[in-house]
C-alpha positions as a Markdown table, in Angstrom:
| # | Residue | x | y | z |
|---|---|---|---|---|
| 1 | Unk | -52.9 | -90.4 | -181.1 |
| 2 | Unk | -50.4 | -93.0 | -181.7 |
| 3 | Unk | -48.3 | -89.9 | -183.6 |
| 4 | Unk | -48.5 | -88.1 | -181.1 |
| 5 | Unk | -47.2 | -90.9 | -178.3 |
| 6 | Unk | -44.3 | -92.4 | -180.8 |
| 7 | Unk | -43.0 | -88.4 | -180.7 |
| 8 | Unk | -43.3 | -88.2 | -176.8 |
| 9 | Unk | -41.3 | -91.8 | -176.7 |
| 10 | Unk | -38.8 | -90.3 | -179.4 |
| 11 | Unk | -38.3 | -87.3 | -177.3 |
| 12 | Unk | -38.0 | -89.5 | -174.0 |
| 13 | Unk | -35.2 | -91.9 | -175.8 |
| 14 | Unk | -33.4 | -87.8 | -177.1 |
| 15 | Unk | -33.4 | -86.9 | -173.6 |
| 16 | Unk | -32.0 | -90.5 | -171.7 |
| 17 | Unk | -29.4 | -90.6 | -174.7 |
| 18 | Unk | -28.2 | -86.9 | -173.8 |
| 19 | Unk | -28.3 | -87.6 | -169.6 |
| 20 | Unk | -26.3 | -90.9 | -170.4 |
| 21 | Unk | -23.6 | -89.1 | -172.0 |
| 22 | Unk | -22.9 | -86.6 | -168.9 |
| 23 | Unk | -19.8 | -88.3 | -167.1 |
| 24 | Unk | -20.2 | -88.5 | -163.3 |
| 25 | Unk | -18.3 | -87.0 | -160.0 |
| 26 | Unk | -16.6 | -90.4 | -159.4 |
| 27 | Unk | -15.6 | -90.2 | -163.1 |
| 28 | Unk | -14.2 | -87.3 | -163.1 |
| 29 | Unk | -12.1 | -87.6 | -160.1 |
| 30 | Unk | -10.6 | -91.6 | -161.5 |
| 31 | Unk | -9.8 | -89.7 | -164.9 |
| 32 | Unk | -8.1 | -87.0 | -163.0 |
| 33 | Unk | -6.3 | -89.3 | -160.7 |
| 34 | Unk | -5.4 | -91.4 | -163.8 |
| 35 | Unk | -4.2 | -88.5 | -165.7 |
| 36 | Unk | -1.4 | -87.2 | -162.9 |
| 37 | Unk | -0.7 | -90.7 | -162.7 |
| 38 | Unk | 0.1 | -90.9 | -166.7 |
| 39 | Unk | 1.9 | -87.6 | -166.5 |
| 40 | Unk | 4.2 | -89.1 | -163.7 |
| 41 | Unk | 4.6 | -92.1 | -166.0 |
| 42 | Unk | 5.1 | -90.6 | -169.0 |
| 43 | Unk | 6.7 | -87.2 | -168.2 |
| 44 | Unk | 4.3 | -84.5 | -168.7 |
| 45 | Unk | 4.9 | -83.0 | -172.0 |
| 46 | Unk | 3.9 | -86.5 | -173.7 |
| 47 | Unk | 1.1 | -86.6 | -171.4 |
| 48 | Unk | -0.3 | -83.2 | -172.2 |
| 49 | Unk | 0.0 | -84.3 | -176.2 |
| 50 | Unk | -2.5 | -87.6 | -175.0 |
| 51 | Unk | -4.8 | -85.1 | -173.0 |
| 52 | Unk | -5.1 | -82.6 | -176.1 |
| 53 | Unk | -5.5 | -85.8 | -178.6 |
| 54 | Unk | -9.0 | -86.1 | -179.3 |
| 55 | Unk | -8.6 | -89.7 | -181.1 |
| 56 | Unk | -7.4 | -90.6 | -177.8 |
| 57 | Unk | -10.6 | -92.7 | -176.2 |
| 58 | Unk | -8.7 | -92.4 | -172.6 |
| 59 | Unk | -8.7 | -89.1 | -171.9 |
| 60 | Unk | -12.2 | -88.5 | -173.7 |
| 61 | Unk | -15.3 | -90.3 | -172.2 |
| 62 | Unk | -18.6 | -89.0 | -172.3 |
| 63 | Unk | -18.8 | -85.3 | -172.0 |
| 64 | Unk | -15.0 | -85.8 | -169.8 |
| 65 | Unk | -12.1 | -84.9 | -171.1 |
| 66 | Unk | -9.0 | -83.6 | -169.1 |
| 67 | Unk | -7.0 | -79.8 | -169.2 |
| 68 | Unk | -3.9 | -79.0 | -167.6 |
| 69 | Unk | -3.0 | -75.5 | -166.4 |
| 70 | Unk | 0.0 | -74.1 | -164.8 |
| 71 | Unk | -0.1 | -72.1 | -161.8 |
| 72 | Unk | 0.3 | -69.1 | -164.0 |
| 73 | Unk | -2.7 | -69.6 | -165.6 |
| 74 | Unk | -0.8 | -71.1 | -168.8 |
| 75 | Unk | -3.1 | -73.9 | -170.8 |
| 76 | Unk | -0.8 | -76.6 | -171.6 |
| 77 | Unk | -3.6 | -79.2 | -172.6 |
| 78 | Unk | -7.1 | -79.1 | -173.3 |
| 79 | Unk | -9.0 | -82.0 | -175.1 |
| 80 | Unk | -12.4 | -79.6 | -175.7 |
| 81 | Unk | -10.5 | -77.1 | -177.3 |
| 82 | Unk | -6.5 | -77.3 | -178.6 |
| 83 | Unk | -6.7 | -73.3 | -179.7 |
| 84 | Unk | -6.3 | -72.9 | -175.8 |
| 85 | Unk | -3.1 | -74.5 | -175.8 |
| 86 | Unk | -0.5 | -71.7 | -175.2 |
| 87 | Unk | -3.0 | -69.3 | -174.0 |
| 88 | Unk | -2.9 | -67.9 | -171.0 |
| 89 | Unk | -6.4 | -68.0 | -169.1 |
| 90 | Unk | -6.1 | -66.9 | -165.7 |
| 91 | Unk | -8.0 | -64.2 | -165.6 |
| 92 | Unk | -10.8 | -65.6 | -166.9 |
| 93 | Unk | -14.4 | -65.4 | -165.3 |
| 94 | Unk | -17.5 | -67.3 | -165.9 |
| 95 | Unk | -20.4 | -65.5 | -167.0 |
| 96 | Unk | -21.0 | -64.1 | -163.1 |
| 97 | Unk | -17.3 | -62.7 | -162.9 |
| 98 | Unk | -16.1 | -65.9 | -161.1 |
| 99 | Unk | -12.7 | -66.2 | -161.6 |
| 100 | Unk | -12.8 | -69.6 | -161.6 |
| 101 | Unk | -9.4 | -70.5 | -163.2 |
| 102 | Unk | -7.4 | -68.6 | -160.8 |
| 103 | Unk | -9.3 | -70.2 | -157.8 |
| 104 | Unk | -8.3 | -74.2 | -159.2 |
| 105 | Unk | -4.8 | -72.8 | -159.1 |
| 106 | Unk | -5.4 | -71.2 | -155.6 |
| 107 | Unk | -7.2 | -75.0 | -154.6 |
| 108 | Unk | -4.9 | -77.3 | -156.1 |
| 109 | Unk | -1.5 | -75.3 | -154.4 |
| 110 | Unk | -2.7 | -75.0 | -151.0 |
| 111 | Unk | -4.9 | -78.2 | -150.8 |
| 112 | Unk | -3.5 | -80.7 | -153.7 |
| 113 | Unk | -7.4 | -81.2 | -155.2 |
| 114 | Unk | -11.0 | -80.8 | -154.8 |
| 115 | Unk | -13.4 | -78.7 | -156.5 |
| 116 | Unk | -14.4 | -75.5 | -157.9 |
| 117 | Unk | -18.1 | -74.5 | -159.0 |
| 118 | Unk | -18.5 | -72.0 | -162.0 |
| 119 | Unk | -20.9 | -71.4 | -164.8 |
| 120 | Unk | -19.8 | -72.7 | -168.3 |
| 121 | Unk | -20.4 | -73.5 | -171.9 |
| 122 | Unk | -21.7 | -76.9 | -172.4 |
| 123 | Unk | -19.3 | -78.6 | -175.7 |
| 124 | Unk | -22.5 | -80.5 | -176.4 |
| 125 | Unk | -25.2 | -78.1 | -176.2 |
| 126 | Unk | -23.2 | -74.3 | -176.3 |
| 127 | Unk | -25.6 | -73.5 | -173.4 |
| 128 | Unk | -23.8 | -72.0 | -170.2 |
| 129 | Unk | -24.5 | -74.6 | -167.4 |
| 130 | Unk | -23.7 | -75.1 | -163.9 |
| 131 | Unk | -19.8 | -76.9 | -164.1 |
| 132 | Unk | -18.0 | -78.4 | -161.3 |
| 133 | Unk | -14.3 | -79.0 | -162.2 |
| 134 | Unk | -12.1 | -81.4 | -159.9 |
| 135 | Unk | -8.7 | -80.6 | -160.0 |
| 136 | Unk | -5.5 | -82.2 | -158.7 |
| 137 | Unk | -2.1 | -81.2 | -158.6 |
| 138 | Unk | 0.9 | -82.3 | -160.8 |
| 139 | Unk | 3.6 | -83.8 | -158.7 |
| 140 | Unk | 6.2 | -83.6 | -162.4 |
| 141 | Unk | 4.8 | -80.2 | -162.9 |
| 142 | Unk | 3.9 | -76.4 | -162.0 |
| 143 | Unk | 0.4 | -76.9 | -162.6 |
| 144 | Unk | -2.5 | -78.6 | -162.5 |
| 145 | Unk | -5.1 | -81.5 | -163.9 |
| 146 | Unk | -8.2 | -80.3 | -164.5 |
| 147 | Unk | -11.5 | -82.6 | -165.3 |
| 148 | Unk | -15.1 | -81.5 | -164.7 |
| 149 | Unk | -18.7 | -82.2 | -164.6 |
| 150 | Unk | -21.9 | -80.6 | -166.2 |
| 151 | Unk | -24.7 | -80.5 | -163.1 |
């Protein structure tokens, strides 16, 4: 019996350690706002080299991390994956033919941020989950900060 209950507490501690990782909304929006700040700062093509840089503890918190896209769908920084970088992704569509890049181009032009819901591939678990993305426009650039949420 006492197995049995250390495995359920080992489980329990698995499970808290994973939900503590997740970054939050308000996270996600101060690292977006912080990154169009460092861009402005910085100019944005050393700013998109930070983003990308995985040894970089700024842009990489939790499950967070922050991509830039132009308004032509161009990746210019992405600190999940750096093989996106030069790729141009905006006709992709999430697993229900959302074509959810396209639409944070279409959000951050005509509004300047906000959000856009889509389905995804967790980095952390590879399992497609509800993603909600805040993006904000660059005022140094064609384009767009993008950082978002697992929900």
């Amino acid at each position: 019996m006492k197995l049995k209950s250390f495995v359920w507490s080992l489980a329990f501690v698995a499970v808290a350690a994973v939900a503590q990782e997740r970054g939050t909304k308000e996270e996600a929006v101060a690292m977006a706002d912080a990154a169009v700040a460092h861009a402005k700062s910085v100019g944005p093509d050393q700013a998109f080299k930070d983003f990308t840089d995985k040894g970089n503890a700024t842009w990489h918190k939790k499950d967070l991390y922050v991509f830039v896209n132009g308004h032509d769908g161009m990746t210019k920084a992405h600190g999940a994956n750096d093989k996106l970088v030069g790729k141009n992704m905006l006709a992709l569509k999430d697993q229900d033919g959302k074509p959810f890049i396209q639409e944070m181009g279409d959000l951050s032009k005509k509004s300047g941020s906000g959000w856009v819901e889509y389905e995804w591939a967790h980095p952390q678990t590879k399992k497609a989950e509800g993603k909600a993305t805040y993006v904000k426009k660059l005022s140094n650039f064609d384009g767009y900060v993008g950082v978002g949420i697992y929900r």
